[in-house]
N, CA, C and O atoms as a GROMACS GRO file, in nm:
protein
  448
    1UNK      N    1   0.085  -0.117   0.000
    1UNK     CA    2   0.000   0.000   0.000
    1UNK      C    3   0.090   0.123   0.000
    1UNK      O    4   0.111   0.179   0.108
    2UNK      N    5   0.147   0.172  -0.118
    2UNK     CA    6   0.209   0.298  -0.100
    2UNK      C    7   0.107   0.427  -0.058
    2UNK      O    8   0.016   0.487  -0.116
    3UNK      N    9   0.166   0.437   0.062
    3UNK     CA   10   0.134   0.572   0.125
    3UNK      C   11   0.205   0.612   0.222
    3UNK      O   12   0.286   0.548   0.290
    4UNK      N   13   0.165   0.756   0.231
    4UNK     CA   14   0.296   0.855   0.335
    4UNK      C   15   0.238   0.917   0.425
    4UNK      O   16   0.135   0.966   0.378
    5UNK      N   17   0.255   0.950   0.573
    5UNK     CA   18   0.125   0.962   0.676
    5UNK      C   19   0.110   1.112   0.654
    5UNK      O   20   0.177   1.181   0.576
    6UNK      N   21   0.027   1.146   0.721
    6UNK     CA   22  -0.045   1.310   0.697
    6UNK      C   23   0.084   1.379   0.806
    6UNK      O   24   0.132   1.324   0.905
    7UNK      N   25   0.114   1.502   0.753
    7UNK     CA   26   0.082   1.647   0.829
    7UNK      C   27   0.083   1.594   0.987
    7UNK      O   28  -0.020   1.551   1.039
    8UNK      N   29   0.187   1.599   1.045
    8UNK     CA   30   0.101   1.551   1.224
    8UNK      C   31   0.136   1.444   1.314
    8UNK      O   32   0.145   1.432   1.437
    9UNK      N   33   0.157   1.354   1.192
    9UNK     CA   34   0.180   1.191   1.256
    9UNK      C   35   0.281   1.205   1.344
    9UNK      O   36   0.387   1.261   1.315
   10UNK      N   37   0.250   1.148   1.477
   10UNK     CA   38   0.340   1.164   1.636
   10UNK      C   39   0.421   1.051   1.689
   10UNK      O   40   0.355   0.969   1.752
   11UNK      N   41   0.567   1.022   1.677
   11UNK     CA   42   0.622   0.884   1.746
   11UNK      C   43   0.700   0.980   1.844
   11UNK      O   44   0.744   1.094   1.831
   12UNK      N   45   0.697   0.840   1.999
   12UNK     CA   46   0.785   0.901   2.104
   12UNK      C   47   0.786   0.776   2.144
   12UNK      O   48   0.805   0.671   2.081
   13UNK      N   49   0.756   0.807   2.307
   13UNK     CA   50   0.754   0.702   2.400
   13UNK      C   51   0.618   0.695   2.473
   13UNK      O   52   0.539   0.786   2.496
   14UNK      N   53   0.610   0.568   2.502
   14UNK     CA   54   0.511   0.548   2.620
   14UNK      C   55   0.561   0.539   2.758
   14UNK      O   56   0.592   0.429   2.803
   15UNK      N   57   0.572   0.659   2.836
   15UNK     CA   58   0.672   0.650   3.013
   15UNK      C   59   0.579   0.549   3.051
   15UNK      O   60   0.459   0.541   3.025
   16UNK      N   61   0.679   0.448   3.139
   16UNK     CA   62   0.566   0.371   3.216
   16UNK      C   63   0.640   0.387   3.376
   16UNK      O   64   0.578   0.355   3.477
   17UNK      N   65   0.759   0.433   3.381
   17UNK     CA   66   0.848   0.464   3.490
   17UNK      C   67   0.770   0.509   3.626
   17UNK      O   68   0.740   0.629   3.616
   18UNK      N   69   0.733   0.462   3.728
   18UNK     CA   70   0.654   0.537   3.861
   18UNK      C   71   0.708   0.588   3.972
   18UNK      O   72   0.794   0.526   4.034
   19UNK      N   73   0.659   0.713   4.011
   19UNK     CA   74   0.737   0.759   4.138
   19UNK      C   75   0.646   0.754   4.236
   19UNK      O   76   0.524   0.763   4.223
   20UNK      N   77   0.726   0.733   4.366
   20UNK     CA   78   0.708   0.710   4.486
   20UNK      C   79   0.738   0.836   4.564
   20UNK      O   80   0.845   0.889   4.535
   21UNK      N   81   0.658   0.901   4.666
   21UNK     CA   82   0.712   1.003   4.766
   21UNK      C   83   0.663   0.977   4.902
   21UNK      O   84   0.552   0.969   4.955
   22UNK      N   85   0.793   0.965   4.941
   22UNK     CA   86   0.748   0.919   5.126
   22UNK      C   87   0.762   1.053   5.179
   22UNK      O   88   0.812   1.154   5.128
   23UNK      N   89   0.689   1.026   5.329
   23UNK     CA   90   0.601   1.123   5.407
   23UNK      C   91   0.781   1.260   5.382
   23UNK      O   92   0.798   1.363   5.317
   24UNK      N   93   0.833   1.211   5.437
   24UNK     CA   94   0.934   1.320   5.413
   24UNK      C   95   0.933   1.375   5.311
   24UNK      O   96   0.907   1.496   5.308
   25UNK      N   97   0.962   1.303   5.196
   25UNK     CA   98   0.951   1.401   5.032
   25UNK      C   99   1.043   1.366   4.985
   25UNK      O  100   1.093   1.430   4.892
   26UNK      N  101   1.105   1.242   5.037
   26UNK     CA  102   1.201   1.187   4.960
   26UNK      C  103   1.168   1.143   4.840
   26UNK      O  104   1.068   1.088   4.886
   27UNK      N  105   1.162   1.115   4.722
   27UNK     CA  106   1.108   1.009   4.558
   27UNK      C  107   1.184   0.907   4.564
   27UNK      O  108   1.304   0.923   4.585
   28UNK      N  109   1.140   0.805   4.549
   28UNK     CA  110   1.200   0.733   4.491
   28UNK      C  111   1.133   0.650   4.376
   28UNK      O  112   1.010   0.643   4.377
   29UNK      N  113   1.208   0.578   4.268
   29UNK     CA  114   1.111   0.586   4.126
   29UNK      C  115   1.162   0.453   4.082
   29UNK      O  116   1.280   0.420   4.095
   30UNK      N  117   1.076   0.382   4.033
   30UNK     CA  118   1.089   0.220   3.976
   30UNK      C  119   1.025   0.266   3.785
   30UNK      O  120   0.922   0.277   3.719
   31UNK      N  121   1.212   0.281   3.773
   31UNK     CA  122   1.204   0.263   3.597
   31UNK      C  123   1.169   0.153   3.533
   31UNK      O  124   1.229   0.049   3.560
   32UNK      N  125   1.099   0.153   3.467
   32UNK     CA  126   1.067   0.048   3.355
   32UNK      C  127   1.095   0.030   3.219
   32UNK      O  128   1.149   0.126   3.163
   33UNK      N  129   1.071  -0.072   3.152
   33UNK     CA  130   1.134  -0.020   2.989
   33UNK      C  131   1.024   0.085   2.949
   33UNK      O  132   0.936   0.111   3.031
   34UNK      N  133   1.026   0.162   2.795
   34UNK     CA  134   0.941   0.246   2.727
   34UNK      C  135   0.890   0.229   2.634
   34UNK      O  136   0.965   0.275   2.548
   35UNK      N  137   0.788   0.183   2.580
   35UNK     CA  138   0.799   0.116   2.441
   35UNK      C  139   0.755   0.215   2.340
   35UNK      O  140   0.655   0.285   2.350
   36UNK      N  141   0.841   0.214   2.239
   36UNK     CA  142   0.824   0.339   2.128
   36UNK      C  143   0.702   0.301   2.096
   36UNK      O  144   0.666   0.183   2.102
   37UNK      N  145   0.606   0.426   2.049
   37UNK     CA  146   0.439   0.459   1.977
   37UNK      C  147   0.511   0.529   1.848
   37UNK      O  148   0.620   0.576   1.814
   38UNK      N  149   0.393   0.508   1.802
   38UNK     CA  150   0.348   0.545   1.664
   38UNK      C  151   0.249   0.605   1.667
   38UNK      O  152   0.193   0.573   1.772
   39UNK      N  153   0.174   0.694   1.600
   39UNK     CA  154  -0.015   0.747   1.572
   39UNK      C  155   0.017   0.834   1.501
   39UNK      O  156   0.108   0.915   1.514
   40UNK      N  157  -0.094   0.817   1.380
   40UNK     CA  158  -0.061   0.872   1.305
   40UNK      C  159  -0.193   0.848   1.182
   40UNK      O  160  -0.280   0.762   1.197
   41UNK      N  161  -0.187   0.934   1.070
   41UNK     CA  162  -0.309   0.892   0.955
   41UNK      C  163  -0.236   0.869   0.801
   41UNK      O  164  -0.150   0.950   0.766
   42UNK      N  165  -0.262   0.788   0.735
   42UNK     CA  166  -0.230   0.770   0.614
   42UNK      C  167  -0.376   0.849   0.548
   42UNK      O  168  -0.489   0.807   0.572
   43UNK      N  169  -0.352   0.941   0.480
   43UNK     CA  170  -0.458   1.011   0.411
   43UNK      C  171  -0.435   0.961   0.263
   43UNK      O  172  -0.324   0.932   0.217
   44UNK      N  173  -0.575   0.954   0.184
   44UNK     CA  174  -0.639   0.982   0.039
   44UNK      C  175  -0.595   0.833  -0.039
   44UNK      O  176  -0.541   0.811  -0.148
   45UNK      N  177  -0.634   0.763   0.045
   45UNK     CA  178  -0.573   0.664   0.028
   45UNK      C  179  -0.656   0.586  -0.051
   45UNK      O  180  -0.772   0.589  -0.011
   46UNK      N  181  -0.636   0.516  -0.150
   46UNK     CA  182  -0.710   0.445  -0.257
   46UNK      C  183  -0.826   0.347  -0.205
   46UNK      O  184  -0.779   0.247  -0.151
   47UNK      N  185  -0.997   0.355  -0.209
   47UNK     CA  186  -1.057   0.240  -0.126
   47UNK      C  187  -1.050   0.113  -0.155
   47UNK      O  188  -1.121   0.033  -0.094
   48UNK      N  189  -0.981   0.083  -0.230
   48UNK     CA  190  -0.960  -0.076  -0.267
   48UNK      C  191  -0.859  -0.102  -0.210
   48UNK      O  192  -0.852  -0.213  -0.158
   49UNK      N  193  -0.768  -0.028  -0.202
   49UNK     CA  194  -0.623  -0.066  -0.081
   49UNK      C  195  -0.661  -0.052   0.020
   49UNK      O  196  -0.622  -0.126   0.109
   50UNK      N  197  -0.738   0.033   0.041
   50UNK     CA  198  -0.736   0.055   0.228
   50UNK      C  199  -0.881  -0.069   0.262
   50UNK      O  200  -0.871  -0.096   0.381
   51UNK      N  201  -0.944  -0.110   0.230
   51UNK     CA  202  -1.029  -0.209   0.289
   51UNK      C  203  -0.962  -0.357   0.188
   51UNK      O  204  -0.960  -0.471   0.234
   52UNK      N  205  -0.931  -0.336   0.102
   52UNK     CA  206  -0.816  -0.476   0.074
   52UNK      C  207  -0.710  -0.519   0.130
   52UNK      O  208  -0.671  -0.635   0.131
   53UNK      N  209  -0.649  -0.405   0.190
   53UNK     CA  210  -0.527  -0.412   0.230
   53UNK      C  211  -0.545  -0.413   0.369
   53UNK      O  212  -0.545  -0.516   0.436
   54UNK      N  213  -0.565  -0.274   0.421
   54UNK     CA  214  -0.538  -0.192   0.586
   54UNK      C  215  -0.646  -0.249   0.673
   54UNK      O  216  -0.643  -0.250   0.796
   55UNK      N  217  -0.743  -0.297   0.597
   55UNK     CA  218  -0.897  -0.326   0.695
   55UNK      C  219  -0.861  -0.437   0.736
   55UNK      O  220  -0.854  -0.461   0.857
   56UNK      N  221  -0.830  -0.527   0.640
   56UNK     CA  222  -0.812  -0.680   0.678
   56UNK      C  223  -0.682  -0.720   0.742
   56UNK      O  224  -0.662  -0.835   0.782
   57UNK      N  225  -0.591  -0.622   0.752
   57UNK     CA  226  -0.439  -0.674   0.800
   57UNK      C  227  -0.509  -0.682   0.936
   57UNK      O  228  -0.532  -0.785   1.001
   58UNK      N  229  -0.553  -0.492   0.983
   58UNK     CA  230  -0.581  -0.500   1.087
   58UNK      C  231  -0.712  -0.579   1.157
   58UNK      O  232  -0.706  -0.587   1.280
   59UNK      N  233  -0.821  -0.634   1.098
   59UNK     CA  234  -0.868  -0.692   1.098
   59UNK      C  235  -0.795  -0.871   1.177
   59UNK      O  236  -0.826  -0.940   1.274
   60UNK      N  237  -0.717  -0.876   1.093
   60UNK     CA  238  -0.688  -1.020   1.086
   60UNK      C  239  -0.568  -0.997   1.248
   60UNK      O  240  -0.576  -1.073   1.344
   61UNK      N  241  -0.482  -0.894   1.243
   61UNK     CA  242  -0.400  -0.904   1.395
   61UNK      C  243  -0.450  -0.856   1.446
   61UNK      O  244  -0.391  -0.889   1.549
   62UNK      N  245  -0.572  -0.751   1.503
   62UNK     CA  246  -0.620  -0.781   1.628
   62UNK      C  247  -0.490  -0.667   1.682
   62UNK      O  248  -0.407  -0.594   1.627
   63UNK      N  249  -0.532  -0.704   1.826
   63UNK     CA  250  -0.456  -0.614   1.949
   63UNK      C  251  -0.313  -0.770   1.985
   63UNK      O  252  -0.229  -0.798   2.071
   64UNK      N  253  -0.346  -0.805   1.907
   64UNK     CA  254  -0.251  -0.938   1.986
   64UNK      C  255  -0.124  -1.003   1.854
   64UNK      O  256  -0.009  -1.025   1.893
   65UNK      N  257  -0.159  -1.027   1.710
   65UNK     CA  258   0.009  -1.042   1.638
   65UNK      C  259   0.125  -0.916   1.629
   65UNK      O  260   0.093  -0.815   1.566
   66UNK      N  261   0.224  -0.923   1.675
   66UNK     CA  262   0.333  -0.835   1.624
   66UNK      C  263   0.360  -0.830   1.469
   66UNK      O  264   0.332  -0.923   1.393
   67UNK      N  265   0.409  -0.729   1.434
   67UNK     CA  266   0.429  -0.670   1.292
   67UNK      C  267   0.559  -0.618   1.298
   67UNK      O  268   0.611  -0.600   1.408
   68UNK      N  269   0.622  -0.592   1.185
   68UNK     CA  270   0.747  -0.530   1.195
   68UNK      C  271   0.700  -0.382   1.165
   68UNK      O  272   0.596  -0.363   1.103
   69UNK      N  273   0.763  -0.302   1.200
   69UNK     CA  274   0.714  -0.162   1.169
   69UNK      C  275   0.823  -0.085   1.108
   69UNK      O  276   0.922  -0.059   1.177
   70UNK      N  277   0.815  -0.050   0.993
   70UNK     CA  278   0.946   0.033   0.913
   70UNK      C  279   0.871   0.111   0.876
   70UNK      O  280   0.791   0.087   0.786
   71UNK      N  281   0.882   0.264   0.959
   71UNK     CA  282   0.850   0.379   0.866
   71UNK      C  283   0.879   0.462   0.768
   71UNK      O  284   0.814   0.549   0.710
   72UNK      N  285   1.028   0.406   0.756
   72UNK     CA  286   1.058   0.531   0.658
   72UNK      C  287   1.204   0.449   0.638
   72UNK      O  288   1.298   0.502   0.698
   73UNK      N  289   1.238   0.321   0.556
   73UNK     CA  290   1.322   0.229   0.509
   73UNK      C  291   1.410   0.280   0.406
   73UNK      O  292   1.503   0.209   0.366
   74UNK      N  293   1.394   0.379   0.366
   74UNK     CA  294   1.493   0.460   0.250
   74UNK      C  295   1.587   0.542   0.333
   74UNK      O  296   1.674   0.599   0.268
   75UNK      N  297   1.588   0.568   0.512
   75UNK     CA  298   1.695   0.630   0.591
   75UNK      C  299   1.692   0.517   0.679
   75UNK      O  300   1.616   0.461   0.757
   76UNK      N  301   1.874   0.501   0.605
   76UNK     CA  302   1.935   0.408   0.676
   76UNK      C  303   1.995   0.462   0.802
   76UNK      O  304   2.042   0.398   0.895
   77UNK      N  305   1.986   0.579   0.790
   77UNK     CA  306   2.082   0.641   0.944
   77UNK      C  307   1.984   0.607   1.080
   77UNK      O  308   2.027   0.594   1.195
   78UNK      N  309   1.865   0.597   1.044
   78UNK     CA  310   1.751   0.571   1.191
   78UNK      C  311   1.699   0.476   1.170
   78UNK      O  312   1.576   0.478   1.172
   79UNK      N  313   1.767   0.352   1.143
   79UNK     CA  314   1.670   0.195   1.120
   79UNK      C  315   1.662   0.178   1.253
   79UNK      O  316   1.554   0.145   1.301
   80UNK      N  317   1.776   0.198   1.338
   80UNK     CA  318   1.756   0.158   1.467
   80UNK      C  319   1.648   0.241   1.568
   80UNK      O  320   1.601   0.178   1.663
   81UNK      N  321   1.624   0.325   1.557
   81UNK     CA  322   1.569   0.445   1.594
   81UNK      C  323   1.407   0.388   1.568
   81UNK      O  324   1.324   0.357   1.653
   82UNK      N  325   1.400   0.388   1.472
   82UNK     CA  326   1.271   0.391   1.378
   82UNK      C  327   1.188   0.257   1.367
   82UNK      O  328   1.065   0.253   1.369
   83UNK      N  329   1.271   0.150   1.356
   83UNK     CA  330   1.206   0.011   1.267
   83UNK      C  331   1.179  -0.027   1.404
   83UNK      O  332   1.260   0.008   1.489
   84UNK      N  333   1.064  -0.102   1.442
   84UNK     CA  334   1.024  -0.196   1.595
   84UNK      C  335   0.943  -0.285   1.529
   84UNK      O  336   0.868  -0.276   1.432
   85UNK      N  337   0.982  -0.392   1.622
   85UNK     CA  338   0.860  -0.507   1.639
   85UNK      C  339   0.734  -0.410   1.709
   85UNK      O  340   0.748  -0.316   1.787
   86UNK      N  341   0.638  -0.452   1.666
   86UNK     CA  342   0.503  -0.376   1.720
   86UNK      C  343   0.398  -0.410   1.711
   86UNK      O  344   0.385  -0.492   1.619
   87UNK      N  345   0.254  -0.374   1.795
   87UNK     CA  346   0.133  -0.431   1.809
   87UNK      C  347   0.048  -0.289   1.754
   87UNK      O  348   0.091  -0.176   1.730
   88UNK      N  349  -0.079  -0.341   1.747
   88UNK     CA  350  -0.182  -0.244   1.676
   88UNK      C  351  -0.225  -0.208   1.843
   88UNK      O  352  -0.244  -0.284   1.939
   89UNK      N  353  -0.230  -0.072   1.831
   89UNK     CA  354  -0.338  -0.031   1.969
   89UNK      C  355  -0.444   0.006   1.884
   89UNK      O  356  -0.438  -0.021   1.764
   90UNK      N  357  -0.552   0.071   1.940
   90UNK     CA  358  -0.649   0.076   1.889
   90UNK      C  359  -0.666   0.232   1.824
   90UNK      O  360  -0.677   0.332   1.894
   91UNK      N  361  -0.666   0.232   1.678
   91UNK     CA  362  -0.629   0.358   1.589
   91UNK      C  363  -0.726   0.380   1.586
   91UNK      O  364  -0.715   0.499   1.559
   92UNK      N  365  -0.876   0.356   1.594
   92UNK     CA  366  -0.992   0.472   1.596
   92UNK      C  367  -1.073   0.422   1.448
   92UNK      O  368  -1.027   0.342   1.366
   93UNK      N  369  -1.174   0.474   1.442
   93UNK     CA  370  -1.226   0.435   1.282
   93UNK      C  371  -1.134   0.512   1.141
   93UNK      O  372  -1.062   0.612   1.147
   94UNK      N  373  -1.164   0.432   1.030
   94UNK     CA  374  -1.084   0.467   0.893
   94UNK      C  375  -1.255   0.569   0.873
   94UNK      O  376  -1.370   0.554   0.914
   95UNK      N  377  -1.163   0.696   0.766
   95UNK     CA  378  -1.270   0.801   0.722
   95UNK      C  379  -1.302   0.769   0.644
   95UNK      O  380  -1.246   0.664   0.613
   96UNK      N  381  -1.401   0.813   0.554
   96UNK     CA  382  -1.488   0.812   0.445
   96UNK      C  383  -1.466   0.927   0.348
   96UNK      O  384  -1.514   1.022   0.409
   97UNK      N  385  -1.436   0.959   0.267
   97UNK     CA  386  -1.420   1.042   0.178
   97UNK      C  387  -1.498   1.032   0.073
   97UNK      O  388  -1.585   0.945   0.068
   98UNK      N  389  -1.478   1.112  -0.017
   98UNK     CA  390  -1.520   1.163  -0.166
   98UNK      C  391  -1.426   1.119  -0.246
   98UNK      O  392  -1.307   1.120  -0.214
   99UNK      N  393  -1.485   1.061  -0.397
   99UNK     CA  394  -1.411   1.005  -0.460
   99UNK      C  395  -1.290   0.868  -0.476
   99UNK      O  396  -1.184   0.852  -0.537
  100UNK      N  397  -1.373   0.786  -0.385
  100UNK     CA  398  -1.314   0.629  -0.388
  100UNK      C  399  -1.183   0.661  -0.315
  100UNK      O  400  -1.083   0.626  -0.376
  101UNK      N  401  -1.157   0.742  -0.156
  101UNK     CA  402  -1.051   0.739  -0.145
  101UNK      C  403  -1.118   0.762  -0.009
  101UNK      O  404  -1.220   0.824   0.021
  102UNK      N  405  -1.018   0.685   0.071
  102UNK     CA  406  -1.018   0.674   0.270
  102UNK      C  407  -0.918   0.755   0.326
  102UNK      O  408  -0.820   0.783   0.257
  103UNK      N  409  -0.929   0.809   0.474
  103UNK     CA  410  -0.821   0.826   0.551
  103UNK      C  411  -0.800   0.722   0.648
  103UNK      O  412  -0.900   0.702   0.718
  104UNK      N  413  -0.669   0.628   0.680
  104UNK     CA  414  -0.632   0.547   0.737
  104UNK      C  415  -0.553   0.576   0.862
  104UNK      O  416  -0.434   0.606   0.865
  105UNK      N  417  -0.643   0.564   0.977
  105UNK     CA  418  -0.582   0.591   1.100
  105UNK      C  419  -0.502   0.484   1.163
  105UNK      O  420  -0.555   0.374   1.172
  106UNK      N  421  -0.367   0.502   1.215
  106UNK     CA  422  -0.278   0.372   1.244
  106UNK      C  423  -0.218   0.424   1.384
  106UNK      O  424  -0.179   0.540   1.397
  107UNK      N  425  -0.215   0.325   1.492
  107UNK     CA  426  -0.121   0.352   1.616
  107UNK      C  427  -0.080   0.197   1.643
  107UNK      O  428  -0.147   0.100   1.608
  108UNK      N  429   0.039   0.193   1.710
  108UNK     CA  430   0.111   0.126   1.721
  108UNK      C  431   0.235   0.103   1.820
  108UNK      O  432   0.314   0.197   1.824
  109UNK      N  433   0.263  -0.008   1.901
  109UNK     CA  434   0.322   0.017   2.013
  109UNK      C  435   0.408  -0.079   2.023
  109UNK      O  436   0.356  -0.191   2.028
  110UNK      N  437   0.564  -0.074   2.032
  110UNK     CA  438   0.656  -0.166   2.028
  110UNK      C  439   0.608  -0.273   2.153
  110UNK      O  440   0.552  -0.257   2.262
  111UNK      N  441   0.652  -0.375   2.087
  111UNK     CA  442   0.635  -0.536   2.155
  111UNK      C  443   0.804  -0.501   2.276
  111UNK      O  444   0.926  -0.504   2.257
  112UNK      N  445   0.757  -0.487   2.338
  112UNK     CA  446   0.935  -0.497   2.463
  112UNK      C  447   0.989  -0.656   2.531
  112UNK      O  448   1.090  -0.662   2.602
   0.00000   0.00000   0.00000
């Protein structure tokens, strides 16, 4: 499915790290790993690809198969940065447009 995400699309982290403060005011904090996110929209996207393609992938994995995730495989300088094993969180409904074409909402959350 060639497409390139909209204007917007947001990757970071998910903190899951928790702090503690005893009666004094001391912190103390139990780090955890972070697992890189994704969210983001693939816009104008052809409707035969996006319910041939995007409906049924996600369709078919669910909140539960891992995927490899390469966003942007033509920069080799951030494969490491960039590429994760990853799960579908829940991206929200695909839009409806004018003229045989969808917007494809995608989020996504590294497998740790």
């Amino acid at each position: 499915m060639p497409a390139n995400a909209a204007y917007g699309a947001q990757y970071g982290f998910r903190f899951r790290s928790q702090e503690r403060e005893a009666w004094g005011g001391v912190k103390d904090f139990e780090r955890k790993p972070k697992p890189r996110v994704a969210r983001g929209t693939f816009p104008m996207v052809d409707r035969n690809a996006a319910l041939g393609r995007w409906f049924e992938l996600l369709r078919q994995l669910d909140l539960v198969e891992p995927f490899l995730w390469f966003p942007q495989p033509d920069v080799e300088r951030h494969w490491l940065r960039e590429a994760m094993l990853a799960r579908a969180t829940d991206p929200g409904l695909m839009s409806m447009t004018e003229f045989d074409v969808d917007d494809l909402p995608y989020a996504f959350e590294e497998v740790l």
